[in-house]
Backbone atoms as SQL, in Angstrom:
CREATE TABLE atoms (id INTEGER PRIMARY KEY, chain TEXT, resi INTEGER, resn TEXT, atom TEXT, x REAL, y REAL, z REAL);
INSERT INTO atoms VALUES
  (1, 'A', 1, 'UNK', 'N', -32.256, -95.879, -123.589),
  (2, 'A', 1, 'UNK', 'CA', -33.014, -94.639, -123.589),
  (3, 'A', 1, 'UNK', 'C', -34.493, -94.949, -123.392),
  (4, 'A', 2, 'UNK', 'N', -35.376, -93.891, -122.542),
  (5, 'A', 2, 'UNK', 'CA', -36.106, -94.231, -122.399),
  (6, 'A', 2, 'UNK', 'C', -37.373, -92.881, -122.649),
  (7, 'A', 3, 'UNK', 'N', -38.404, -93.028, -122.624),
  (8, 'A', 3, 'UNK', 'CA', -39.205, -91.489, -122.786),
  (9, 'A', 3, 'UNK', 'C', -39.910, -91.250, -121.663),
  (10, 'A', 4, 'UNK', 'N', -39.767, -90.111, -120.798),
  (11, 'A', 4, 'UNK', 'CA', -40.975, -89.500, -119.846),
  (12, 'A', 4, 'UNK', 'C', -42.481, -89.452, -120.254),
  (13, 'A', 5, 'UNK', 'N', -43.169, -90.198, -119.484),
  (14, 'A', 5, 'UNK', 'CA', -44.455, -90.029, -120.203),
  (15, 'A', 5, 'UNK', 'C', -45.003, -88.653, -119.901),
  (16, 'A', 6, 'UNK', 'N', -44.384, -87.806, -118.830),
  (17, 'A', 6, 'UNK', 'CA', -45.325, -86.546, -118.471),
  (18, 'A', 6, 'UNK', 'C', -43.797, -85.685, -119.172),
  (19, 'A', 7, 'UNK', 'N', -43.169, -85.551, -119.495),
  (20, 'A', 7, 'UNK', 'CA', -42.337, -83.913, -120.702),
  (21, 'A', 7, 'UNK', 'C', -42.439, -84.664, -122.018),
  (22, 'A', 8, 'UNK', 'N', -42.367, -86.026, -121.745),
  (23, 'A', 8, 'UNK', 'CA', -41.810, -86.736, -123.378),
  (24, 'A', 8, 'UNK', 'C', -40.539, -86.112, -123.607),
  (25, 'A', 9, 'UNK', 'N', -39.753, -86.550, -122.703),
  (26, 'A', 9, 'UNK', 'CA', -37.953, -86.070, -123.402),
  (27, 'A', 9, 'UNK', 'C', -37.596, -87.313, -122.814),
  (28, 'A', 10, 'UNK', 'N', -36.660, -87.544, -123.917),
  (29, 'A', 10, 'UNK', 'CA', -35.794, -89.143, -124.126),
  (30, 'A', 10, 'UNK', 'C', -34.523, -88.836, -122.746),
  (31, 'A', 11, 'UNK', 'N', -34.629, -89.679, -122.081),
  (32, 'A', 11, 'UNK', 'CA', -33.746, -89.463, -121.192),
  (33, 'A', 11, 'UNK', 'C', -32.961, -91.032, -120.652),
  (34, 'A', 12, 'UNK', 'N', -31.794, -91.112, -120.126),
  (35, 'A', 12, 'UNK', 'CA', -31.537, -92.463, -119.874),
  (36, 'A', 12, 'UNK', 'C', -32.520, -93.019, -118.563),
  (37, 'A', 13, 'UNK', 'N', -32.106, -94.225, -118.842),
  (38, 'A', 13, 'UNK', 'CA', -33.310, -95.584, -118.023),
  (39, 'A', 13, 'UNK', 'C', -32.590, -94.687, -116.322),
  (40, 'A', 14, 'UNK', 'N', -31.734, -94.892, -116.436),
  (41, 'A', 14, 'UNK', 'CA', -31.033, -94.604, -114.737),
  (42, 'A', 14, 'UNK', 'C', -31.486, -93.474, -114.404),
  (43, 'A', 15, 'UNK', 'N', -31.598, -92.580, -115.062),
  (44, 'A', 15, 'UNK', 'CA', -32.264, -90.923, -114.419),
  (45, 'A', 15, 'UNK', 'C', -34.079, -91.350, -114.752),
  (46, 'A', 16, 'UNK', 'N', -34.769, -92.196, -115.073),
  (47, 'A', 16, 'UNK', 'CA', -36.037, -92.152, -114.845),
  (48, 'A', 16, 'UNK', 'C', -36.505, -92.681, -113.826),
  (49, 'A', 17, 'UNK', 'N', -37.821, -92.945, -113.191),
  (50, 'A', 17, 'UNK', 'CA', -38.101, -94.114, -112.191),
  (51, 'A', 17, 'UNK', 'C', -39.417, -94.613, -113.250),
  (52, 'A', 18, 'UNK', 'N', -39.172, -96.015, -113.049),
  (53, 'A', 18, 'UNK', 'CA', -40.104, -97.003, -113.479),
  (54, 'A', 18, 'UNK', 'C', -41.168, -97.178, -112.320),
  (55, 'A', 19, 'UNK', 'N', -42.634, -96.556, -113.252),
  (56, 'A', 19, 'UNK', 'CA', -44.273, -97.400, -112.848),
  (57, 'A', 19, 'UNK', 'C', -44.656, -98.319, -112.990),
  (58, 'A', 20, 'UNK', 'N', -45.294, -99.528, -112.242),
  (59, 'A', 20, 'UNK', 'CA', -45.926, -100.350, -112.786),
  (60, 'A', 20, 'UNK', 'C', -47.088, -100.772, -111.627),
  (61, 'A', 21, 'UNK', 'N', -47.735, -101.594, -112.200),
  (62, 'A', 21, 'UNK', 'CA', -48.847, -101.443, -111.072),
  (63, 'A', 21, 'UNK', 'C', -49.122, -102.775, -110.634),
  (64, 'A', 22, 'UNK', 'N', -49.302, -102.986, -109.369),
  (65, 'A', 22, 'UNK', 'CA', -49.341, -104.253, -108.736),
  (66, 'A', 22, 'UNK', 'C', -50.539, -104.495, -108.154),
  (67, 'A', 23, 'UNK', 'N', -50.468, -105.246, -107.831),
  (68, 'A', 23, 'UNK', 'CA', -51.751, -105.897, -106.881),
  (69, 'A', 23, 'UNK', 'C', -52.091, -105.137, -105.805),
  (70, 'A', 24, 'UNK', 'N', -53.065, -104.217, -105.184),
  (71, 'A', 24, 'UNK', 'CA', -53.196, -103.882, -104.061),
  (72, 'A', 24, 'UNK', 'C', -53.401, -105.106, -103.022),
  (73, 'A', 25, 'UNK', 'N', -53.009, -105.286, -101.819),
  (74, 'A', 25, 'UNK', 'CA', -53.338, -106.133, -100.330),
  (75, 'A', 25, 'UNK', 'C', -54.388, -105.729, -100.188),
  (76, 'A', 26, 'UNK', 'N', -55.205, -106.673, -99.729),
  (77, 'A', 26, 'UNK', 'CA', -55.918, -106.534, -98.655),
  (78, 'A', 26, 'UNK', 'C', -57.578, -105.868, -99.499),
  (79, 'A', 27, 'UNK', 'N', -57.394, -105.936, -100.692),
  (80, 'A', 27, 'UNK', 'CA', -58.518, -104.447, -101.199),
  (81, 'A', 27, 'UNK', 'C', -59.192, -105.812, -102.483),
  (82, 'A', 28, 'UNK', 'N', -60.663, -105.932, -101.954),
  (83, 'A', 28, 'UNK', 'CA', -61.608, -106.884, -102.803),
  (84, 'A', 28, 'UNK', 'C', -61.256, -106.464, -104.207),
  (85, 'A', 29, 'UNK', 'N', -61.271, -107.761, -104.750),
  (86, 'A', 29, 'UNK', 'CA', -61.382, -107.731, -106.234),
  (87, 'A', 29, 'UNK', 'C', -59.684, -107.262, -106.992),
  (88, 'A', 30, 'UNK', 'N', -58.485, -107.234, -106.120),
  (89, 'A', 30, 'UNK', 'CA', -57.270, -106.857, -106.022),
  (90, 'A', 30, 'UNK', 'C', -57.074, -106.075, -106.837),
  (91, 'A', 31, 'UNK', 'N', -57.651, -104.912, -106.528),
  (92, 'A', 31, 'UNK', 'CA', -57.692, -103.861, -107.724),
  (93, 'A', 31, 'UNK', 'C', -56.081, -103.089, -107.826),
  (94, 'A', 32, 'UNK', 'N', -55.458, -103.022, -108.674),
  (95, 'A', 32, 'UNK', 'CA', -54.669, -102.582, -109.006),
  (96, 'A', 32, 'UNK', 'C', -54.296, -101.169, -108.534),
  (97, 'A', 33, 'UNK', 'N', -52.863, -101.052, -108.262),
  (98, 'A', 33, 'UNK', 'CA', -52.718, -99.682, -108.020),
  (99, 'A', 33, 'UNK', 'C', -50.791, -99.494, -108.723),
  (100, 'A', 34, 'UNK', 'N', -50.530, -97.947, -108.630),
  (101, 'A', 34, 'UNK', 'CA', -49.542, -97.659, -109.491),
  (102, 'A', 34, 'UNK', 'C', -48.619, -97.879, -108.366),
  (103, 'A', 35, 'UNK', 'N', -47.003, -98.627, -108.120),
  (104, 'A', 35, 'UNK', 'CA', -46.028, -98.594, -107.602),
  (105, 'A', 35, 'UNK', 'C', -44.996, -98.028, -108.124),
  (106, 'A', 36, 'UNK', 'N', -44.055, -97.312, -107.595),
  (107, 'A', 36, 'UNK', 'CA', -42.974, -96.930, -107.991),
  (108, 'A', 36, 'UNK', 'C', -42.033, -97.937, -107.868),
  (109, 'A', 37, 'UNK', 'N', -41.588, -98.871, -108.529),
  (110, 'A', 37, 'UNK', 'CA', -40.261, -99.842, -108.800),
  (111, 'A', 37, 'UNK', 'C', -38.722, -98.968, -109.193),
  (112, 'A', 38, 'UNK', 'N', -38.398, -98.854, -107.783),
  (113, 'A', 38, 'UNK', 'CA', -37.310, -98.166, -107.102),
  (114, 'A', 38, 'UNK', 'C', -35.913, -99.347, -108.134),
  (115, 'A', 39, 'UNK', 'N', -36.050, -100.073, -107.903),
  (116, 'A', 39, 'UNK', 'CA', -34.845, -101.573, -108.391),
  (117, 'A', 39, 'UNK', 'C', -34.925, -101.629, -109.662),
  (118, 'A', 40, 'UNK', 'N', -35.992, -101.630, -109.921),
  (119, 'A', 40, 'UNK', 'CA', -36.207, -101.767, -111.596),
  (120, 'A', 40, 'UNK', 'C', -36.625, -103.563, -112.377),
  (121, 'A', 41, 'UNK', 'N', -37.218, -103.974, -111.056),
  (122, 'A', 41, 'UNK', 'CA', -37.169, -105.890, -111.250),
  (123, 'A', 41, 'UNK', 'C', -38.507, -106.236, -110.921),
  (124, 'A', 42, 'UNK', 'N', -39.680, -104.877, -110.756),
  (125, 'A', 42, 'UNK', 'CA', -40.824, -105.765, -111.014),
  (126, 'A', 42, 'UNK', 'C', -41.150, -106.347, -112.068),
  (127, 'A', 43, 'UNK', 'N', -42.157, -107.178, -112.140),
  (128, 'A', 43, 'UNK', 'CA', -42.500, -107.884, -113.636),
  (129, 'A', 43, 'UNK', 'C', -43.932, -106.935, -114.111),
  (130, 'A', 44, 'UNK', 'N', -43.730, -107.169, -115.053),
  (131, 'A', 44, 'UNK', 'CA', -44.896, -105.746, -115.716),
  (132, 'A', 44, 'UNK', 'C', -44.746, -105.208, -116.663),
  (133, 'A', 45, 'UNK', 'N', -45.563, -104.762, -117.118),
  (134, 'A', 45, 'UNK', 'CA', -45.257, -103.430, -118.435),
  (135, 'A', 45, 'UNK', 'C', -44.790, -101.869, -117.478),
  (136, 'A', 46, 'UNK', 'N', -44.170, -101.780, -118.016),
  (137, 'A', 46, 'UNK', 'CA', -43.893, -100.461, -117.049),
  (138, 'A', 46, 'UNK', 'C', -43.921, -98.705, -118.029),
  (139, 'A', 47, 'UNK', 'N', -43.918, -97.810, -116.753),
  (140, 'A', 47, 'UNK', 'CA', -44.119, -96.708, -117.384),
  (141, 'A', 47, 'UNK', 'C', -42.713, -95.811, -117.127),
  (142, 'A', 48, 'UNK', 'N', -42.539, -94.697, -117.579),
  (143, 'A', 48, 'UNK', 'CA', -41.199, -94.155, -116.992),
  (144, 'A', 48, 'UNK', 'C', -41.348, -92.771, -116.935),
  (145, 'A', 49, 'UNK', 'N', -40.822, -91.905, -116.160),
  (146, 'A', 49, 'UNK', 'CA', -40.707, -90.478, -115.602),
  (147, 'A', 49, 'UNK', 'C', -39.672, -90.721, -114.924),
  (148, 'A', 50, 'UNK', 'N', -39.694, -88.721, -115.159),
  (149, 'A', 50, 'UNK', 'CA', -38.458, -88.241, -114.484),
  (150, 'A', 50, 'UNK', 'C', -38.894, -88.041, -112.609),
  (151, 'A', 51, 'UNK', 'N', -38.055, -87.615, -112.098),
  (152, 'A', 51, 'UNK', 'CA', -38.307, -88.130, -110.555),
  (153, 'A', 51, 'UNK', 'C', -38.616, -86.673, -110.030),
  (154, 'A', 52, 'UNK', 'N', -39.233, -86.038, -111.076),
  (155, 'A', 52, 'UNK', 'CA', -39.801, -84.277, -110.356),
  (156, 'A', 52, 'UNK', 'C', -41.686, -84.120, -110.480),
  (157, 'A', 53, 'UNK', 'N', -41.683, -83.689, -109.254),
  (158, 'A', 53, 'UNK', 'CA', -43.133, -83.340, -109.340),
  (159, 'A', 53, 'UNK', 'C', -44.055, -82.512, -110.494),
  (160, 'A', 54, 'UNK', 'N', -42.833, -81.931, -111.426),
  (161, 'A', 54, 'UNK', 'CA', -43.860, -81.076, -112.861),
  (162, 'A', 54, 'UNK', 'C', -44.115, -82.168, -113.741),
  (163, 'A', 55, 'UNK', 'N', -42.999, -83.263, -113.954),
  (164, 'A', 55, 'UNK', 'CA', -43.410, -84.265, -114.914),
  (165, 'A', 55, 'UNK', 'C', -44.613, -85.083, -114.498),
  (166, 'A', 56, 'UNK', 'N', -44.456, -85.181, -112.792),
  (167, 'A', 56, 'UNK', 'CA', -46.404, -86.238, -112.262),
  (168, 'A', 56, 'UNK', 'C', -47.131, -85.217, -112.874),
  (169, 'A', 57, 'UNK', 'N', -47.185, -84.114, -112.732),
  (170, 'A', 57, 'UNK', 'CA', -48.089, -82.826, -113.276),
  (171, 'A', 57, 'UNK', 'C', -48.516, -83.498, -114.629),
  (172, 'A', 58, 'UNK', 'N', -47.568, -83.285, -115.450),
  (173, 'A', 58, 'UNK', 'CA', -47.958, -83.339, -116.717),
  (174, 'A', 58, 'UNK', 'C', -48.366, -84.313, -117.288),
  (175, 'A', 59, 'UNK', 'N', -47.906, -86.002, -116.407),
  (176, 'A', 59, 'UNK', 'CA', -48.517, -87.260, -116.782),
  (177, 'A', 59, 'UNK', 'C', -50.223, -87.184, -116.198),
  (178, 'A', 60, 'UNK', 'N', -50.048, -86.609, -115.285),
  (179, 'A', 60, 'UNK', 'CA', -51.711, -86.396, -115.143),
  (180, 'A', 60, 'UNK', 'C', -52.521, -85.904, -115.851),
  (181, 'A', 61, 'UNK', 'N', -51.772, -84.474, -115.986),
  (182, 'A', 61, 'UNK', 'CA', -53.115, -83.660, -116.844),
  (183, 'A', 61, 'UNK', 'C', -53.327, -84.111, -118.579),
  (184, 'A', 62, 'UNK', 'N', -52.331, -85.460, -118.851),
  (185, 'A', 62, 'UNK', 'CA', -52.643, -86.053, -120.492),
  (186, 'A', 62, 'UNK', 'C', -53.036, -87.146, -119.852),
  (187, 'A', 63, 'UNK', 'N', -52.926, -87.357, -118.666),
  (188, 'A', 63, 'UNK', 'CA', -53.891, -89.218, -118.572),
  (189, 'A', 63, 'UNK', 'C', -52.522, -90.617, -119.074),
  (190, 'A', 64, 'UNK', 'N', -51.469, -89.773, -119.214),
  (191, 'A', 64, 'UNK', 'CA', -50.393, -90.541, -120.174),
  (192, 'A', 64, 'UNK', 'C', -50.344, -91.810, -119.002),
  (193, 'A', 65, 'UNK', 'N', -50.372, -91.585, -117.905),
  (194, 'A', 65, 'UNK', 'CA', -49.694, -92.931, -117.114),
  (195, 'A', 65, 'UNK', 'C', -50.636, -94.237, -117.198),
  (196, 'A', 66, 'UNK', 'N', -52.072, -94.208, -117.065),
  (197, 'A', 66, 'UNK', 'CA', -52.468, -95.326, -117.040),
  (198, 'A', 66, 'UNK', 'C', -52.825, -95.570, -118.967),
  (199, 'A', 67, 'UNK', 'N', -52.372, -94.805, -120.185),
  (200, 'A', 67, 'UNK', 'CA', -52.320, -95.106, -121.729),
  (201, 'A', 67, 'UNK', 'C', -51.192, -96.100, -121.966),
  (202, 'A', 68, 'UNK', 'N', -49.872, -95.878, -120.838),
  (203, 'A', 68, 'UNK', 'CA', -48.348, -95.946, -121.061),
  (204, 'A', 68, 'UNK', 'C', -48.689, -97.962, -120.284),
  (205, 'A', 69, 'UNK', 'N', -49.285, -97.756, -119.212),
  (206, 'A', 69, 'UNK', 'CA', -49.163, -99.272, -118.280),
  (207, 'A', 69, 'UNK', 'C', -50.480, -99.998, -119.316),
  (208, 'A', 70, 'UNK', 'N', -51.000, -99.028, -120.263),
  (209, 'A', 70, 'UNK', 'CA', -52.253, -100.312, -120.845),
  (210, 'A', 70, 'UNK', 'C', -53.489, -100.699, -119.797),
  (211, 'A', 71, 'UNK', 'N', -53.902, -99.674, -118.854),
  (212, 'A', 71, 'UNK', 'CA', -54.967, -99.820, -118.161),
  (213, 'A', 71, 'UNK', 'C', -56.018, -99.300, -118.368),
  (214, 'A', 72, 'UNK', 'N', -57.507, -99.882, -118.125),
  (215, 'A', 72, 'UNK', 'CA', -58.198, -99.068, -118.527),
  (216, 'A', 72, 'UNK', 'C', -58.758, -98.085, -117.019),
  (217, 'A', 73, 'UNK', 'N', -59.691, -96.786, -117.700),
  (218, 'A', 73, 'UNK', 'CA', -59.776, -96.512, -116.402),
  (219, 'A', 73, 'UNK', 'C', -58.884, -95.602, -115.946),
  (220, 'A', 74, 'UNK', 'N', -58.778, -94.586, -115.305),
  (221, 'A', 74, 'UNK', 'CA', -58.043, -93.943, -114.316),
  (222, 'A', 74, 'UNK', 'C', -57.340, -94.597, -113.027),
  (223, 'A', 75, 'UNK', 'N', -56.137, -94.045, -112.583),
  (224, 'A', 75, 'UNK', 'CA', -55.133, -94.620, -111.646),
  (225, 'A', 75, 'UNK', 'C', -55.281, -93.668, -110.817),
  (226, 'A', 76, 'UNK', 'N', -55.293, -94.458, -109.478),
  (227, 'A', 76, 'UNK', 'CA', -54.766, -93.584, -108.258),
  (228, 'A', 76, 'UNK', 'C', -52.797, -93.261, -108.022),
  (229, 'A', 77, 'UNK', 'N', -52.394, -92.438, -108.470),
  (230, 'A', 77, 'UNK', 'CA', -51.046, -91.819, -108.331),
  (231, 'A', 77, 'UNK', 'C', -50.512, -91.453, -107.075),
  (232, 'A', 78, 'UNK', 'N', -51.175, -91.423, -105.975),
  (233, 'A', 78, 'UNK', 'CA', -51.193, -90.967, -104.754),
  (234, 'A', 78, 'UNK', 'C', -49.594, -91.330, -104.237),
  (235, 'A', 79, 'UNK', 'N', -49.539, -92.444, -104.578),
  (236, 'A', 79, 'UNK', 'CA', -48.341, -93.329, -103.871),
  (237, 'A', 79, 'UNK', 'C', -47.040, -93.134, -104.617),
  (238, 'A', 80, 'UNK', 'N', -47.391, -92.717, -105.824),
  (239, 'A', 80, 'UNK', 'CA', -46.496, -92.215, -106.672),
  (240, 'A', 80, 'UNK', 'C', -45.887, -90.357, -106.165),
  (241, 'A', 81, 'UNK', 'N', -47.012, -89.519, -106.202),
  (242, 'A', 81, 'UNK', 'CA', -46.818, -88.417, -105.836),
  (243, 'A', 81, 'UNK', 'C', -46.037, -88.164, -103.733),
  (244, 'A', 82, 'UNK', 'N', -46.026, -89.187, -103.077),
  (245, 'A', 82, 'UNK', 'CA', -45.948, -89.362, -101.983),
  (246, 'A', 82, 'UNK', 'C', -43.942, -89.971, -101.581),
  (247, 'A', 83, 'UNK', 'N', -43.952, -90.935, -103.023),
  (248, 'A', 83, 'UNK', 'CA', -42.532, -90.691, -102.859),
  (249, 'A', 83, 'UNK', 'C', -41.789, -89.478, -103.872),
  (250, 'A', 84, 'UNK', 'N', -42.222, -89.501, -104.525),
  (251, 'A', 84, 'UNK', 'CA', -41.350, -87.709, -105.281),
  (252, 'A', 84, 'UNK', 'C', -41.135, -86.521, -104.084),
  (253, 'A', 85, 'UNK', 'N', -42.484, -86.676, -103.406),
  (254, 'A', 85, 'UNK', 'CA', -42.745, -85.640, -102.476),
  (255, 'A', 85, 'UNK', 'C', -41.298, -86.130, -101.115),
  (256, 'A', 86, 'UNK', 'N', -41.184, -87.201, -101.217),
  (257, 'A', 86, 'UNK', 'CA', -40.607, -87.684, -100.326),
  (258, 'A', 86, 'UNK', 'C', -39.311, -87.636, -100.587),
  (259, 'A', 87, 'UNK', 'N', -38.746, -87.412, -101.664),
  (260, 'A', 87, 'UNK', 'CA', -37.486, -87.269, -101.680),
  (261, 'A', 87, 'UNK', 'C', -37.036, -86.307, -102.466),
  (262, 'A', 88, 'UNK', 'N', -37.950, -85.017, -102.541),
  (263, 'A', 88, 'UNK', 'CA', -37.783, -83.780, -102.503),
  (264, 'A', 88, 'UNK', 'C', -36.936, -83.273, -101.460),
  (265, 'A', 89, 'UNK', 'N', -37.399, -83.377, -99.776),
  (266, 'A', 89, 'UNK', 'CA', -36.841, -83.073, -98.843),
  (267, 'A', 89, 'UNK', 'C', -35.240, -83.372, -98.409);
């Protein structure tokens, strides 16, 4: 079992998708950015949500995702919101 950081409802590991944030390419100072770990085998502290665009909503508007990965600072989600969006369709 695992918790949504944007509803906070306990839900199993298999219905969430795991965040974690990797190394950006190519970008000075390899500043970190949030990946969606589709497999579930990056190495990391990871974060977890449900795979609907109200829960990115709600991890945003509490800041929960970069409290949950232990970062300081605000996260770009972009890449996060880009596959939800993406497999909406």
């Amino acid at each position: 079992m695992r918790t949504c950081v944007g509803c906070r409802d306990r839900d199993l590991r298999s219905d969430l998708l795991r965040l974690v944030l990797a190394a950006a390419d190519g970008v000075p100072a390899g500043e970190p950015r949030v990946v969606v770990d589709v497999r579930g085998s990056l190495s990391g502290r990871g974060a977890w949500i449900h795979p609907v665009l109200a829960c990115l909503d709600l991890a945003v508007r509490r800041r929960a995702v970069p409290r949950a990965l232990r970062a300081a600072g605000p996260l770009d989600l972009t890449a996060v919101r880009a596959y939800l969006e993406q497999q909406d369709r």
